[in-house]
DOZAGU-298214 format. One line per field, with one value per residue (C-alpha): residue in one letter; x, y, z. Coordinates in pm, whole numbers, plus 50000, padded with zeros to 5 digits. Layout:
DOZAGU-298214
code c(A,...)
east c(X,...)
north c(Y,...)
up c(Z,...)
//
This chain:
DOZAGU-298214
code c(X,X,X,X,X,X,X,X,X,X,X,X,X,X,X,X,X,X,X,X,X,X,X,X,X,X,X,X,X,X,X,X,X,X,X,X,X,X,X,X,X,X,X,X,X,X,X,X,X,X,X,X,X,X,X,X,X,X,X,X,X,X,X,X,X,X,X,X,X,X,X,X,X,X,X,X,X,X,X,X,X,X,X,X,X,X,X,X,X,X,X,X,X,X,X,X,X,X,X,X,X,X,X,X,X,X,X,X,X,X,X,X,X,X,X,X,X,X,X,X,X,X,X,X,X,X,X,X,X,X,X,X,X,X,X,X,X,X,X,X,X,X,X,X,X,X,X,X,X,X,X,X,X,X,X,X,X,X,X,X,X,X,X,X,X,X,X,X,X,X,X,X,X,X,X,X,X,X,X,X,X,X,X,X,X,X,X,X,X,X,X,X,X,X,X,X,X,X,X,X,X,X,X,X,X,X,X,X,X,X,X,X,X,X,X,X,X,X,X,X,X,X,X,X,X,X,X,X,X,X,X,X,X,X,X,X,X,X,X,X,X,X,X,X,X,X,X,X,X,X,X,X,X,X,X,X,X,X,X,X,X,X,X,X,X,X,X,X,X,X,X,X,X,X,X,X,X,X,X,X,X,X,X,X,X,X,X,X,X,X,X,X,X,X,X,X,X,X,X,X,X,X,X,X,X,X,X,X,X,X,X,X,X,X,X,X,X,X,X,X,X,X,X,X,X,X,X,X,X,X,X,X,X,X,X,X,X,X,X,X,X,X,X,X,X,X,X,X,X,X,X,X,X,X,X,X,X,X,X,X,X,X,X,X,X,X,X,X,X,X,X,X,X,X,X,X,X,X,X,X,X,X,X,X,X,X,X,X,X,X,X,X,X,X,X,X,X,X,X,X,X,X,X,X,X,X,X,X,X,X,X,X,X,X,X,X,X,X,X,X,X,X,X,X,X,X,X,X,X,X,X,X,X,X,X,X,X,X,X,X,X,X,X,X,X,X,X,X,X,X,X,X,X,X,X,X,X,X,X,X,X,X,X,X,X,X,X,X,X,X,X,X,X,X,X,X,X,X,X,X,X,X,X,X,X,X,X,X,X,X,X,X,X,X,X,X,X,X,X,X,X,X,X,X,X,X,X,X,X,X,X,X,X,X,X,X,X,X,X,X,X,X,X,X,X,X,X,X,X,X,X,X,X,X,X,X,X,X,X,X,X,X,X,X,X,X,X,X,X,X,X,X,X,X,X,X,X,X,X,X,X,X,X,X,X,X,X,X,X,X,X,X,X,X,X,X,X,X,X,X,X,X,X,X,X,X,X,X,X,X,X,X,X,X,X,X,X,X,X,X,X,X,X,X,X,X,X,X,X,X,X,X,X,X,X,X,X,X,X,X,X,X,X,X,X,X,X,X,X,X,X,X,X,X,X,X,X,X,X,X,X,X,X,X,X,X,X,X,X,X,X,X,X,X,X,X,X,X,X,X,X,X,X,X,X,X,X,X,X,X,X,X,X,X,X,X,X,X,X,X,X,X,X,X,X,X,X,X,X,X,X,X,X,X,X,X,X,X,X,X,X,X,X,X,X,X,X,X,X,X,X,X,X,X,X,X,X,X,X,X,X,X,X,X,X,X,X,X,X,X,X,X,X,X,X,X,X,X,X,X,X)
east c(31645,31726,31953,32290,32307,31951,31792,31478,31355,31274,30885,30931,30985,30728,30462,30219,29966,29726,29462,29383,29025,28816,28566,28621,28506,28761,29057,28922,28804,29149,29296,28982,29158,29534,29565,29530,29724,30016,29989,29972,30280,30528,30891,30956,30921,30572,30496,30648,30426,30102,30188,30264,30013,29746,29896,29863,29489,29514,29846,29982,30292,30552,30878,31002,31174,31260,31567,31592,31800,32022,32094,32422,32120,32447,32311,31983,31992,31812,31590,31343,31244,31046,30978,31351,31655,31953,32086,31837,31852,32218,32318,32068,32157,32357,32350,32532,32273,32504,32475,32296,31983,31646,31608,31832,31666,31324,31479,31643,31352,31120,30886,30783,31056,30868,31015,30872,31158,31519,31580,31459,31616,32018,31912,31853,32014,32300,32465,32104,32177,32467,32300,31984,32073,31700,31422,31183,30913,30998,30864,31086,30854,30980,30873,30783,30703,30583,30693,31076,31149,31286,31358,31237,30988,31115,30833,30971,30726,30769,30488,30475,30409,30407,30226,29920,29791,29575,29820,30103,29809,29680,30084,30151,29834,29985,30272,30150,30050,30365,30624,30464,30447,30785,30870,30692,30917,31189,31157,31123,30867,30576,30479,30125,29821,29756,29917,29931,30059,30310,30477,30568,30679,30955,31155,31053,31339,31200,31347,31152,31325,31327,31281,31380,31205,31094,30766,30729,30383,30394,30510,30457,30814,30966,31309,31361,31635,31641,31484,31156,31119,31169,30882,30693,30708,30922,31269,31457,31468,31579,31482,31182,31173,30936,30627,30345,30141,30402,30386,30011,30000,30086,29822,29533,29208,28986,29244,29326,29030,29053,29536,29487,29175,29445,29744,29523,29479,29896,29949,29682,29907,30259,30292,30460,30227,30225,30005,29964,29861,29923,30139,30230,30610,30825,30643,30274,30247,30073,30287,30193,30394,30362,30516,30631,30789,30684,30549,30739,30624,30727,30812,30435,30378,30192,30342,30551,30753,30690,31005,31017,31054,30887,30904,30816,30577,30401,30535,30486,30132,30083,30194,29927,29613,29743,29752,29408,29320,29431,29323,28985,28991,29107,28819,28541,28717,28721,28335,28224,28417,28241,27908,28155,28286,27970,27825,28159,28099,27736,27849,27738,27859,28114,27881,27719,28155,28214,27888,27951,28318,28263,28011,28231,28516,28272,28436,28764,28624,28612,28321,28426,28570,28681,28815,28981,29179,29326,29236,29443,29729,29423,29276,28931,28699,28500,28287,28239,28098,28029,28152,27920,27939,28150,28427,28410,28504,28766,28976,28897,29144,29466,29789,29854,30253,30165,30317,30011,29974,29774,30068,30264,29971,29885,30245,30466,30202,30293,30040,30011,29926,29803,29709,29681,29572,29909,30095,29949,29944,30368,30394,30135,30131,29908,29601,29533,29256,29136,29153,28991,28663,28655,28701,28855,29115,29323,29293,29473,29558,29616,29676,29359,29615,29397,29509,29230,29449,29701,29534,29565,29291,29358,29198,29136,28961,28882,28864,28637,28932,29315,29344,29601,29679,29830,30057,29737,29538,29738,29723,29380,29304,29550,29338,29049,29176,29326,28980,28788,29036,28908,28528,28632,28725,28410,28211,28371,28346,27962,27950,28084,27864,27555,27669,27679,27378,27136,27301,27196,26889,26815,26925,26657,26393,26228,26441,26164,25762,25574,25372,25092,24742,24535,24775,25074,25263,25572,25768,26019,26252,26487,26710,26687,26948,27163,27493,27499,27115,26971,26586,26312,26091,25967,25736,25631,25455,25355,25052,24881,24785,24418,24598,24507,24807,24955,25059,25237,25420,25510,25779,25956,26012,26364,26695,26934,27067,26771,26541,26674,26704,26290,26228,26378,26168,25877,25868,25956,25674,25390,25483,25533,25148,25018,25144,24939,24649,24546,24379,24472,24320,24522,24840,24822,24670,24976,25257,25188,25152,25512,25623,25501,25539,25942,25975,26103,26276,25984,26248,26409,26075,26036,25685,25598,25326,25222,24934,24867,24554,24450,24307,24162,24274,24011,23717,23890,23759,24031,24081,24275,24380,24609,24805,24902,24976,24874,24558,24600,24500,24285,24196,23872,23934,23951,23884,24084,24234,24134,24226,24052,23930,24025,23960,24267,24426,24729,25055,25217,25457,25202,24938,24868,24516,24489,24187,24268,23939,23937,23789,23653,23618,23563,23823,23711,23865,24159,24153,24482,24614,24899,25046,25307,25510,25472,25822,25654,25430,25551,25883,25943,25748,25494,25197,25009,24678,24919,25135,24869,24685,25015,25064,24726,24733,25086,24928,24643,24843,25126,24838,24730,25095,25373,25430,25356,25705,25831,25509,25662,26052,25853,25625,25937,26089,25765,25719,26079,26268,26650,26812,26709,26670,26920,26627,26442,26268,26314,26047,25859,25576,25379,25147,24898,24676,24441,24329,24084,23922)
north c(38795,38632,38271,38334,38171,38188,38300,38290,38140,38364,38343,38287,37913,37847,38060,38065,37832,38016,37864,37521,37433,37236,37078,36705,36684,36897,36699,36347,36486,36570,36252,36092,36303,36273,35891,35768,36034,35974,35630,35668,35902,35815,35977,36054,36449,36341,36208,36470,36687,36487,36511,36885,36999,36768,36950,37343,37379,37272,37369,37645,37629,37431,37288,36939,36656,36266,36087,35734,35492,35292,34909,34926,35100,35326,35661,35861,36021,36317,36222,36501,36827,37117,37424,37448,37695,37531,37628,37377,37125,37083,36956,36698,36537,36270,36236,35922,35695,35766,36116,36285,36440,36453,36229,36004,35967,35918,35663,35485,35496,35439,35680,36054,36332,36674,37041,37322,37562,37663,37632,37321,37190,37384,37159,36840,36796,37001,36891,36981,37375,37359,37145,37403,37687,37849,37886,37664,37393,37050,36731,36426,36094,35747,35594,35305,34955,34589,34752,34837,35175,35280,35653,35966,36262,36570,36903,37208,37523,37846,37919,38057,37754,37376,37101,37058,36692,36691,36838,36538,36288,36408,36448,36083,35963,36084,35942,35617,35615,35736,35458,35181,35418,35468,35112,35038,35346,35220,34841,34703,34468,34431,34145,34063,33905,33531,33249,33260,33691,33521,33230,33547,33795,33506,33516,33803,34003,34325,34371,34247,33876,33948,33721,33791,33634,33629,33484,33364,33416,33192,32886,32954,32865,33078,33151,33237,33266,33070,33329,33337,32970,32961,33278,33007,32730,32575,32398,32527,32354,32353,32041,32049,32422,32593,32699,32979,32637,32519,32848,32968,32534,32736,33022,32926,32782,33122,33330,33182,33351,33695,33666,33463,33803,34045,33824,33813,34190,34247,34040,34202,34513,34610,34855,34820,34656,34528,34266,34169,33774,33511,33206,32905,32915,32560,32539,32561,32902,33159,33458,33756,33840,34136,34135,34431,34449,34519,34334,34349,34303,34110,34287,34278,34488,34205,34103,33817,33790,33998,34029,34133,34112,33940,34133,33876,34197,33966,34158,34490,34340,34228,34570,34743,34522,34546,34940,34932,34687,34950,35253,35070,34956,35291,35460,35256,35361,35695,35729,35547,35847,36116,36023,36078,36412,36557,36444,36572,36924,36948,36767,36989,36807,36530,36251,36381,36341,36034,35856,36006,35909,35530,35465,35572,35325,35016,35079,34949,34692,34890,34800,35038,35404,35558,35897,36030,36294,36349,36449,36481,36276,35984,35890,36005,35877,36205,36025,35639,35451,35081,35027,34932,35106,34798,34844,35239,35203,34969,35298,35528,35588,35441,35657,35920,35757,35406,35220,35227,35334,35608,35766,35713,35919,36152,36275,36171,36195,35833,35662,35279,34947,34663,34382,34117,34087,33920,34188,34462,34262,34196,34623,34680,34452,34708,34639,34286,34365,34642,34418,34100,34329,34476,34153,34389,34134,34470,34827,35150,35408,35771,36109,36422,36668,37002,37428,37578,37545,37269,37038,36708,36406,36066,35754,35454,35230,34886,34537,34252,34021,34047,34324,34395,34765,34843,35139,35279,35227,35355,35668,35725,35647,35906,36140,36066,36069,36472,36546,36430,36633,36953,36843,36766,37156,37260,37031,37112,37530,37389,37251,37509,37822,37585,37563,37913,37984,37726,37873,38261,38160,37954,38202,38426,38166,38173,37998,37896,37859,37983,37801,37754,37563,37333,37367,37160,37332,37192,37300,37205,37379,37190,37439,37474,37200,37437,37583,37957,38034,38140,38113,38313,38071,38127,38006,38206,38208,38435,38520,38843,39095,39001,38636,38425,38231,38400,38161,38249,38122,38285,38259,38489,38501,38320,38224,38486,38739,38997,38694,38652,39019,39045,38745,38878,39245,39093,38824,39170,39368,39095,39033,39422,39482,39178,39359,39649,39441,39404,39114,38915,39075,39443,39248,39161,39501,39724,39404,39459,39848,39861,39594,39765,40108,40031,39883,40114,39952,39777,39548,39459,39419,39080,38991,38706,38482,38409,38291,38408,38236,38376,38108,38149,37850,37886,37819,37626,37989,37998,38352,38302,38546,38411,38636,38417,38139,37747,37634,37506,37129,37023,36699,36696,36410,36043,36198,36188,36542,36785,37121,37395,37637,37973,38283,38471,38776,38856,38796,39097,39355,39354,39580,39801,39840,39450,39319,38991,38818,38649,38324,38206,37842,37659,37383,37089,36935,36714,36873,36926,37210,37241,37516,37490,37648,37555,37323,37077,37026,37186,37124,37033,36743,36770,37014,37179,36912,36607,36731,36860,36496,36347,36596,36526,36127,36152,36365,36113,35798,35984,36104,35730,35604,35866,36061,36423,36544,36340,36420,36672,36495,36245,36426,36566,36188,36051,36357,36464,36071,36162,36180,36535,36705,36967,37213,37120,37473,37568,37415,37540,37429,37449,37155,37285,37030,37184,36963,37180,37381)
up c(81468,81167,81154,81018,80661,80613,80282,80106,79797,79472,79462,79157,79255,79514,79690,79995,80006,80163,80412,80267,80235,80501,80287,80286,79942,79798,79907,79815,79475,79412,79492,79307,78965,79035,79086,78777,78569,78843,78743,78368,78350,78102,78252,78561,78521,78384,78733,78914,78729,78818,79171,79201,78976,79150,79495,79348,79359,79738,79849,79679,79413,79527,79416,79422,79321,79281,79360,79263,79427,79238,79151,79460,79732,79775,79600,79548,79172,79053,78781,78769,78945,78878,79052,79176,79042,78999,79341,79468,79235,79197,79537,79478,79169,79395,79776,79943,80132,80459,80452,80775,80559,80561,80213,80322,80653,80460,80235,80512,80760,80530,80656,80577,80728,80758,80838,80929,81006,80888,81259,81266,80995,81104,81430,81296,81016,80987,80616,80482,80524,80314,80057,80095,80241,80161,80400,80327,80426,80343,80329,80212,80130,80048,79728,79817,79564,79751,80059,79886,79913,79567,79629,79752,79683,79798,79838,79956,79979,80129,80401,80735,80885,80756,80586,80790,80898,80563,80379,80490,80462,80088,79957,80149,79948,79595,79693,79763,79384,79256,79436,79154,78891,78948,78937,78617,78464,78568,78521,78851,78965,79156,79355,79213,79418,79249,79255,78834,78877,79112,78931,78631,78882,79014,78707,78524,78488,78380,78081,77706,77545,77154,76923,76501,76187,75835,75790,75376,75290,74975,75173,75554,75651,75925,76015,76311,76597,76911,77090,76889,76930,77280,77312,77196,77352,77041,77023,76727,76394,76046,75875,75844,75931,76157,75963,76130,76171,76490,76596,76604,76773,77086,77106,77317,77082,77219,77082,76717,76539,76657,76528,76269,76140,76237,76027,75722,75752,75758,75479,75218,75273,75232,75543,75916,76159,76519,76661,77053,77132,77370,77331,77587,77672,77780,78098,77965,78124,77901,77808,77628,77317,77100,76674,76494,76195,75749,75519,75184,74832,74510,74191,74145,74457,74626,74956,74972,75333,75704,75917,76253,76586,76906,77257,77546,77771,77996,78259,78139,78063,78414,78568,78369,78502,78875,78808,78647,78939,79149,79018,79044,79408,79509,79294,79463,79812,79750,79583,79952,80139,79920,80168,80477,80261,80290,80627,80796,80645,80790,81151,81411,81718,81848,81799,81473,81362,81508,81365,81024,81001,81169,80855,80633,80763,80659,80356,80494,80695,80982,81295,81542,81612,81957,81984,82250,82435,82775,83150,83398,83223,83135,82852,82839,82563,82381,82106,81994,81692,81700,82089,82363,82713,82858,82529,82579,82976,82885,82731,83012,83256,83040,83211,82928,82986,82939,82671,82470,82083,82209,82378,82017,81909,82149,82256,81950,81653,81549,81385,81440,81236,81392,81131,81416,81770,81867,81635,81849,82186,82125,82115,82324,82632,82839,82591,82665,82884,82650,82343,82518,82627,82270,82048,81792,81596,81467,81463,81362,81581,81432,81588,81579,81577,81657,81587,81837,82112,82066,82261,82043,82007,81854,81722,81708,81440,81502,81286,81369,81203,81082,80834,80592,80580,80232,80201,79959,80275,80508,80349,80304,80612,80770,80506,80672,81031,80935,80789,81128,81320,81148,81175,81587,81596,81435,81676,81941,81861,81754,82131,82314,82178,82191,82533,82583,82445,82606,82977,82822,82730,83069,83278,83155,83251,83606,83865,84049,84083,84373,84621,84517,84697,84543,84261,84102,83792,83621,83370,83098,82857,82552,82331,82012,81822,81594,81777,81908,81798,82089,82074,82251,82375,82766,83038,83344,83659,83962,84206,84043,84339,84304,84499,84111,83960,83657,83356,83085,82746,82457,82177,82023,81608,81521,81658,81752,82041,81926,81971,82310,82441,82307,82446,82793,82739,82692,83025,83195,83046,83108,83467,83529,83397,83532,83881,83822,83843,83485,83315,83057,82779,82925,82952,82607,82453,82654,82576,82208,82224,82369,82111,81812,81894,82005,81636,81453,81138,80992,80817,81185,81349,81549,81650,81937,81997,82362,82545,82973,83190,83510,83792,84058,84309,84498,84217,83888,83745,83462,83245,82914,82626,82321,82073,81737,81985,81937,82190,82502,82557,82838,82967,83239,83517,83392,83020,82679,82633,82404,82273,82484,82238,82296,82073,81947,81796,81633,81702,81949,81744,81435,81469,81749,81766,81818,82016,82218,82325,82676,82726,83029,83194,83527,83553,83769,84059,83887,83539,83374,83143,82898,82785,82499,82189,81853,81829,81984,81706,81397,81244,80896,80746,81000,80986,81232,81290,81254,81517,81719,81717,81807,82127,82254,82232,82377,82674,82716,82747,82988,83204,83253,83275,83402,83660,83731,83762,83452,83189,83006,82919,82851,82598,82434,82414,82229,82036,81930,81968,81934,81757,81767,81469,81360,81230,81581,81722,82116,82345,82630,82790,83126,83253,83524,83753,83916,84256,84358,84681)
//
């Protein structure tokens, strides 16, 4: 049912964002382009204008506004908006500090005030609906300058739901820019870094000292007013007056050349003019002045006087190199997150995230990245960067309820800012023991909120020393933190369906071997890396009815279910003719008959390789056909191994009248036989013979060194060292030592 008094916006004004995107790069770029045209802006609609337009691409059209506080901290003022009818933007145009809204509560809290519902907003803050009686989304931010919050940014869109995490965290960001820019509109000041920026921002009063003279070219005298002398360092006189000697006496020596070029220029012409140089005031500190006025001419049209005025604009001056200083910091930040951009969007699991994102922190100072969620009411640690076993059990097992600023996180979606050990120690009592094991000095704490099913994460990013978060800082980082909650939910989707698929895919594999004499046989299977792909690699084994040992592996073409269900036909097939009593070289012929002859979309068709051996337990006598499938390796007793060369046909599934060759030979007592599939020795970068030369001195030394049971893991470990490639084939392979009679 509708709520009483509730209406909607014209969408004219503001409409539906849509989904926003999830590439990284996209929201970073954006921020990359806005800053510095927020910070150049001219008027406040200008900036309001920046920020909204900067928002569209990303979040849809929406309306907004900025209310300025004024010199009594008494009143927000409306001093732009766009996007809004006047039924919005009238009841804004002057709200009392004290009254019970959302802006207010922004400017008074100094922290971001976000709604997501008309209900929400009737509920908590009543006046508001009367003020705006419109359903919309809202998000109220305080402009803040040197950590003074100046006024407010009000964005209202209307949307089913509201600003997601990235969505607060890229609006907080633009905000972040706008609070100075602000200032410098407005003519407040900003605390500057340096001792020198310092000493001017103490008694700079934001507004320009002006200075009048006449300058007589023919005799250098100056008349001035008290003003202009004391821009310059001078005390006033008349007798003798002040000539543009005294006052170029106070320019710095490095500077004379390039004014007294750009005076000489003015006064060959009879035109308006304005000149910017430095000047040392009373005090020996260096101010920057700027002159405007005409030069005039005698009745002979040369010029004979300039008259003008001085502006002292040291402090507008100043404002401009911290912005540029800024602008540039912030720049080099943002072009070191374009690497974690781009290795979020191709993180496949919870590590591959956590790994990407922790490098990307160095940027910030950062050593150290723990994310976590909860089980059974306890923290539970789900991926690391930078911590050691010893600092990861440390988090484990923290009561979800315990004043800790994961619970801030976790349950109340608070980030928090530690800049000090003691600072976070004075909150957070319960983390001595965590902090003492970790040795992190500070550390930020921000919530992973999640939409797969509500289920939340947070984390937490540690400082090897005291760190200074700026309000700039803050923001990006609670960027970053929204954009490795969405990379968590594709890891963790990545996780679960690679999950699924390595359990399909396993459960059509034997369960177990038979007995066999005079025989051992082991076997080992690793998944391909990539999510749901499920491969169509397989190993097999049974006693034919003849009483010889069966062996069998084969691999199907590609990565997918069709792979799979082939995969799963074909293990079925070769074991059902093999229990007819046929030999290898039958198996093979009727396996591929079926195969090709079931094909019947040539554009559809899969074909398999595979390999089978027959032996005879009693004799070593060993029977083997290959279709398309790498050799076997053998290795005789107490010699190298070496690939047992076996004659082959095609591939099964490409041509039925295929001929597969059997090759016979007589094993000897304590010879050893491997039977693999081709991931173990091709993948990208590596061909066939390399790979092939790796496998078999891998084999050699882990016959000499390892045991039995562990060979093959331990051929995958030297052969495929994690971590494991993400284009890494399926493996399966069968290792057969034959003891003899």
């Amino acid at each position: 049912m509708e709520d009483p008094g509730r209406r909607t916006l014209a969408a004219r004004t503001v409409g539906p964002a849509g989904r926003p995107p999830s590439d990284p790069a996209v929201w970073l770029a954006a921020l990359h382009r806005a800053a510095p045209k927020v910070a150049r802006s001219r008027t406040a609609r200008e900036l309001l204008a920046g920020v909204l337009d900067a928002a569209a691409p990303l979040l849809g059209d929406l309306g907004g506004a900025v209310l300025l506080l004024d010199a009594s901290g008494r009143y927000l003022f409306l001093v732009a908006s766009q996007g809004l009818p006047a039924e919005v933007a009238l009841p804004m145009e002057a709200i009392g500090i004290d009254e019970d809204l959302s802006a207010t509560d922004a400017v008074r809290k100094a922290r971001p005030v976000w709604l997501n519902a008309f209900a929400q907003r009737r509920a908590r803050y009543p006046g508001l609906i009367e003020r705006l009686p419109i359903d919309l989304v809202t998000g109220s931010l305080p402009l803040i300058d040197n950590d003074t919050v100046i006024g407010v940014l009000i964005v209202l869109r209307q949307h089913e739901t509201g600003f997601s995490p990235v969505e607060r965290g890229f609006l907080q960001s633009l905000t972040d820019h706008a609070g100075p820019a602000l200032a410098a509109l407005t003519g407040r000041q900003l605390e500057h870094g340096g001792p020198e920026d310092g000493d001017v921002a103490a008694d700079a009063s934001g507004t320009m000292e002006l200075g009048t003279f006449v300058w007589h070219l023919d005799t250098g005298v100056v008349e001035g007013d008290d003003a202009l002398a004391r821009l310059h360092g001078l005390a006033p006189r008349s007798d003798p007056p002040l000539t543009l000697d005294d006052f170029l006496s106070q320019v710095p020596a490095t500077d004379l050349p390039a004014l007294r070029q750009s005076l000489g220029h003015i006064a060959q012409r009879c035109a308006d003019y304005q000149v910017r140089y430095r000047a040392y005031d009373a005090t020996g500190r260096l101010r920057t002045l700027e002159a405007r006025g005409r030069a005039h001419p005698d009745a002979d049209g040369h010029p004979m006087m300039m008259d003008g005025l001085v502006a002292d604009v040291t402090v507008a001056c100043d404002r401009q190199h911290l912005n540029q200083r800024l602008l540039s910091s912030q720049a080099e930040q943002s072009g070191r997150l374009r690497d974690l951009a781009t290795h979020l969007v191709s993180a496949a699991s919870l590590d591959e995230v956590a790994g990407a994102t922790g490098t990307a922190l160095r940027a910030f100072g950062a050593d150290g990245l723990l994310v976590v969620d909860t089980e059974r009411d306890r923290l539970r640690v789900i991926a690391s960067w930078g911590y050691g076993p010893a600092e990861t059990a440390a988090a484990e097992g923290f009561p979800l309820d315990a004043p800790t600023p994961f619970r801030d996180a976790l349950l109340g979606g608070t980030p928090t800012f530690a800049g000090s050990l003691r600072e976070g120690l004075a909150t957070y009592p319960p983390l001595v023991d965590f902090a003492h094991t970790t040795k992190r000095q500070s550390w930020a704490v921000l919530p992973l909120p999640t939409t797969q099913d509500g289920n939340g994460a947070a984390c937490l990013i540690g400082f090897p020393t005291p760190h200074e978060f700026a309000a700039a800082e803050r923001s990006l980082i609670t960027v970053v933190a929204a954009l490795l909650a969405q990379a968590m939910e594709r890891a963790r989707i990545h996780d679960r369906e690679h999950r699924r698929a390595v359990e399909l895919q396993q459960g059509m594999l034997p369960q177990a071997l038979p007995e066999l004499r005079h025989t051992t046989v082991h076997t080992h299977y690793r998944p391909a890396a990539e999510g749901a792909a499920v491969g169509g690699d397989w190993y097999d084994a049974w006693h034919t009815p003849s009483g010889e040992l069966a062996l069998v592996v084969g691999d199907v073409q590609g990565h997918s279910t069709a792979a799979a269900a082939l995969m799963g036909r074909l293990r079925t097939a070769v074991r059902a003719y093999s229990a007819e009593g046929h030999s290898p070289a039958d198996v093979l012929h009727r396996t591929n008959a079926l195969l090709t002859h079931s094909s019947t979309d040539p554009d559809a068709a899969l074909f398999a390789t595979c390999v089978i051996a027959h032996l005879d337990a009693e004799t070593g006598r060993l029977s083997l056909c290959r279709a398309g499938h790498p050799q076997p390796l053998h290795a005789a007793p107490g010699r190298q191994p070496e690939i047992l060369p076996v004659e082959g046909g095609l591939p099964l599934g490409i041509d039925p009248d295929a001929v597969f060759p059997t090759t016979s030979v007589t094993l000897q007592p304590g010879a050893h036989l491997l039977l693999y599939t081709d991931g173990l020795v091709e993948r990208p970068g590596l061909d066939l013979d390399t790979g092939t030369g790796q496998l078999l001195s891998v084999l050699g030394s882990g016959l000499r060194s390892v045991p039995e049971g562990d060979l093959l893991a331990h051929i995958e470990r030297v052969c495929l060292p994690a971590p494991v490639p993400r284009d890494a084939d399926d493996i399966a392979a069968l290792y057969l030592r034959w003891r003899g009679p």
